[in-house]
Residue frames relative to the residue before (quaternion, step in Angstrom):
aa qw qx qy qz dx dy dz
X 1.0000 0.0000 0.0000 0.0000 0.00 0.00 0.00
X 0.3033 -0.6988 0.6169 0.1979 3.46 -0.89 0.84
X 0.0882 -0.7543 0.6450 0.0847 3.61 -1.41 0.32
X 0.2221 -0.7857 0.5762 -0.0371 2.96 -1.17 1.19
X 0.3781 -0.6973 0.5657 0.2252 3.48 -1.09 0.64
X 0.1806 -0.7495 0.6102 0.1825 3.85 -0.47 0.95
X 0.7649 -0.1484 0.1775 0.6012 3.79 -0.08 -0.97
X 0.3053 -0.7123 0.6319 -0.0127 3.43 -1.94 0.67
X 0.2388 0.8581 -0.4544 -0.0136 3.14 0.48 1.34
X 0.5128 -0.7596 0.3658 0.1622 3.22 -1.34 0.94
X 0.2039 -0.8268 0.5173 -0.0846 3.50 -0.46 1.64
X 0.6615 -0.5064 0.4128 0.3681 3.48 -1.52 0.72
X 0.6850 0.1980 -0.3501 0.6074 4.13 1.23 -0.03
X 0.7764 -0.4138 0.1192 0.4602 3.97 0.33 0.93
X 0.6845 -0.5136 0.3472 0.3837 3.43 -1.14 -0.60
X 0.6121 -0.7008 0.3648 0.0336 2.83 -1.26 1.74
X 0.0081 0.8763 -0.4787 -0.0528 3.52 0.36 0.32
X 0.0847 -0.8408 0.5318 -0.0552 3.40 -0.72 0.95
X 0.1002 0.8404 -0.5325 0.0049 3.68 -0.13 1.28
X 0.2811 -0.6390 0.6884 0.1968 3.44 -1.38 0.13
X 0.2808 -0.7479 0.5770 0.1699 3.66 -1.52 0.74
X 0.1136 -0.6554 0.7410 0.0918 3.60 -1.51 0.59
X 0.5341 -0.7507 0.3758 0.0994 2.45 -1.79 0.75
X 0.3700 -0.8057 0.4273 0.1774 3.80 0.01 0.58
X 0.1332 -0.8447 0.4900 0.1693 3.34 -0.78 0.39
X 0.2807 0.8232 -0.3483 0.3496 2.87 1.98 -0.14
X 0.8777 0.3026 -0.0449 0.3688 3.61 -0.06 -1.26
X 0.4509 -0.7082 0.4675 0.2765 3.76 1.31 0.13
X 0.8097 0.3937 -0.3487 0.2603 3.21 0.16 -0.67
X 0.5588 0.5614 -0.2614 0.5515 3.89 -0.33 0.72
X 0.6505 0.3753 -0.2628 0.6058 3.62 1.23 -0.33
X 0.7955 -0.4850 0.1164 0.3442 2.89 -1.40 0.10
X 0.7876 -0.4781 0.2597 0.2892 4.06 -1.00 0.36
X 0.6092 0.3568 -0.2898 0.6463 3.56 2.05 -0.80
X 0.1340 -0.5954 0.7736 0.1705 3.11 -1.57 0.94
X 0.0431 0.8226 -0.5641 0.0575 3.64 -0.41 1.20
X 0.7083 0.5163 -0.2263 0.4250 3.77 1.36 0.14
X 0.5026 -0.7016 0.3959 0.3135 3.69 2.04 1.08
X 0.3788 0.6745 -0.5548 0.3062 3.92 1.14 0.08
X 0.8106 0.3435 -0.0866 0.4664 3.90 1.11 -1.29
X 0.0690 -0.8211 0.5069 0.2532 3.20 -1.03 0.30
X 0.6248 0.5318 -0.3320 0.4653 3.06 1.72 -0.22
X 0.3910 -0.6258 0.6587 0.1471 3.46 -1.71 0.59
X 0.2564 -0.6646 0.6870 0.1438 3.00 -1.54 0.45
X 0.4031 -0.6897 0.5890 0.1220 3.38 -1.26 0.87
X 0.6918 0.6668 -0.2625 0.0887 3.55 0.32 0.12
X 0.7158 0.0813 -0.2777 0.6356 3.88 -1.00 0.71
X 0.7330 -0.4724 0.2792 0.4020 3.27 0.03 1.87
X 0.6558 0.4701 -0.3185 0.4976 4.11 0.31 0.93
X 0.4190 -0.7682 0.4167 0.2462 3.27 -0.87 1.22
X 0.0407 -0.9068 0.4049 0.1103 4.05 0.06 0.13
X 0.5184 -0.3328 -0.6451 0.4520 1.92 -0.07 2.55
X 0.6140 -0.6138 0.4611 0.1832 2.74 -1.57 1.70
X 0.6298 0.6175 0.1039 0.4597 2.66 1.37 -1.93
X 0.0839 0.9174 -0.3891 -0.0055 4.19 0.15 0.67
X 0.3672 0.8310 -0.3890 -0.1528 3.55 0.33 -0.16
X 0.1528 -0.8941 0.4198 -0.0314 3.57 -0.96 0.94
X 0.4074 -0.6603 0.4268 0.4646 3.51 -0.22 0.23
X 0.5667 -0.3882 0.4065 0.6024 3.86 -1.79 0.62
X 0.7533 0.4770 -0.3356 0.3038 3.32 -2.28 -0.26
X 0.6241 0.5790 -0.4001 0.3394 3.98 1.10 -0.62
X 0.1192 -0.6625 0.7155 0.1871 3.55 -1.28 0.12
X 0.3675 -0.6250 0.6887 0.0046 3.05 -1.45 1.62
X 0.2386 -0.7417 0.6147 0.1228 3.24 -1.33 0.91
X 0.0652 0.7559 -0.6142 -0.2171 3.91 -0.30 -0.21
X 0.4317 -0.7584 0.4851 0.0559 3.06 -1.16 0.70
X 0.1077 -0.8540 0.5058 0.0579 4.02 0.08 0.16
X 0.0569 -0.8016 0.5137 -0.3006 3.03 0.50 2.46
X 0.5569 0.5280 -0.4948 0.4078 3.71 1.21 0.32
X 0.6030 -0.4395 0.5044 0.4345 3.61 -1.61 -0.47
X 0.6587 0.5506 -0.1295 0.4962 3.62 0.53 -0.16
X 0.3946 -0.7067 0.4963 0.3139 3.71 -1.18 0.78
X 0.1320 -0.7772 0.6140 0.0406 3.27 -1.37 0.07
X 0.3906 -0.7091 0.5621 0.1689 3.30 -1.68 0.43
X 0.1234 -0.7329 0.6685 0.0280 4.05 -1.08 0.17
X 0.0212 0.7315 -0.5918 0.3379 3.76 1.23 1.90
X 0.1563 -0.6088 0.7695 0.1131 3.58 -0.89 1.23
X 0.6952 -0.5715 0.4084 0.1529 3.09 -1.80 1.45
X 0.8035 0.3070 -0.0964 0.5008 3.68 1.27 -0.76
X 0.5979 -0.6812 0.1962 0.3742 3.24 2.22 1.25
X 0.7246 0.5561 -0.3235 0.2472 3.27 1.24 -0.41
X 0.6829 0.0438 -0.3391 0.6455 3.56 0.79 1.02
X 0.2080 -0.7477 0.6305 0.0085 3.85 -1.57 0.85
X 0.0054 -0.8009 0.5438 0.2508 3.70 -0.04 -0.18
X 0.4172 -0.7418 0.4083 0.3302 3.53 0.56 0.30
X 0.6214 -0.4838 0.2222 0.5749 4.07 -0.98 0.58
X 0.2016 -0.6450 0.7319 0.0873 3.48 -1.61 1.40
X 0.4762 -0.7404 0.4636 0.1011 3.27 -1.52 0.92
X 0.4716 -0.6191 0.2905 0.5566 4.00 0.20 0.44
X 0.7415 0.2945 -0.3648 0.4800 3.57 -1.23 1.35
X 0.4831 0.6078 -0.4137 0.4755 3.65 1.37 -0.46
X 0.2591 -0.7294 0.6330 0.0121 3.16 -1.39 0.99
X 0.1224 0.8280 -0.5471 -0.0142 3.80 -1.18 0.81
X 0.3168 -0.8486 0.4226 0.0313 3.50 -0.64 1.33
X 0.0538 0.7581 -0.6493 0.0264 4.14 -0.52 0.19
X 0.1749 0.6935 -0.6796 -0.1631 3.28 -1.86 0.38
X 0.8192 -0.3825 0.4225 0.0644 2.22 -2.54 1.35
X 0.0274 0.7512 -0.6509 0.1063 3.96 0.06 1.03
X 0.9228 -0.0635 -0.1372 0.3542 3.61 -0.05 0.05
X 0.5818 -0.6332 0.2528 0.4434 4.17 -0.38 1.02
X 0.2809 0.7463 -0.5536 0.2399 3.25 -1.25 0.27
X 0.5869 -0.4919 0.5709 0.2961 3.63 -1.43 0.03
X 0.0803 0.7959 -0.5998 -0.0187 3.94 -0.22 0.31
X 0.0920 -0.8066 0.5627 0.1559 4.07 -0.28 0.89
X 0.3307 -0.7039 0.6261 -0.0560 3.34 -1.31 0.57
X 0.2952 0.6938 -0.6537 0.0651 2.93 -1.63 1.04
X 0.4446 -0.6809 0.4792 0.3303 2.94 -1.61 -0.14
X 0.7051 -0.6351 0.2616 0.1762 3.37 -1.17 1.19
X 0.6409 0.5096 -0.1153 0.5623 2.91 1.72 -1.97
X 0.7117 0.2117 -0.1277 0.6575 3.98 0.69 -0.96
X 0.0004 -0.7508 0.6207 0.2260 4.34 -0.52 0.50
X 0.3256 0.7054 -0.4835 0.4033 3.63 1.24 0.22
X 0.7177 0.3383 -0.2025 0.5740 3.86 0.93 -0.82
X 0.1201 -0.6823 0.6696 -0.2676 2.74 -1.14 2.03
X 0.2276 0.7038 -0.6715 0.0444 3.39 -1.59 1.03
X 0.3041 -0.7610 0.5283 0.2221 3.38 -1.50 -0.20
X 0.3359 -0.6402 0.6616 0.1990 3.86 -1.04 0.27
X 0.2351 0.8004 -0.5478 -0.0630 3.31 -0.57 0.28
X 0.3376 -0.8120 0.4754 -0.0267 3.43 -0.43 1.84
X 0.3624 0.7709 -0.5027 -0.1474 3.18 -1.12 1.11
């Protein structure tokens, strides 16, 4: 979201500032939960939910997830081949995608959180 300053009025306890938000499409985050158009590689980790649930990337990418909640978490591919062990909020964790396919995902600490990569 972009913010903008509309007007600044000035009061006996300083200046009032009044802004208004727009929306951005730039940054992904705030829209909807499927990244289905390979535009992102990074995930977000947040309010217990992977963001994008949904990944898609070309062979050779490295996804980043990120771990934007209050709470630890895990990034446990479903078929063992990659784990990041328990990331702390702000902790970052990164893998690449060598050969195409569907790759599911979860997290260890919450199994309720579910995503996919899908590589082609």
């Amino acid at each position: 979201m972009k913010r903008q300053v509309l007007k600044g009025l000035k009061t006996g306890l300083g200046i009032l500032l009044i802004t208004a938000c727009s929306k951005s499409g730039s940054s992904g985050y705030g829209s909807n939960n499927n990244n289905t158009t390979g535009n992102s590689n990074i995930v977000s980790i947040a309010n217990m939910a992977f963001a994008a649930s949904s990944t898609s990337v070309n062979k050779g990418t490295t996804v980043t997830w990120k771990n934007n909640d209050n709470m630890a978490h895990t990034i446990t591919a479903d078929d063992n081949s990659f784990d990041s062990g328990n990331l702390t909020p702000g902790q970052t964790f990164s893998h690449t995608f060598g050969a195409t396919g569907t790759v599911s995902y979860h997290c260890q600490i919450h199994p309720g959180m579910k995503g996919n990569v899908v590589v082609k």
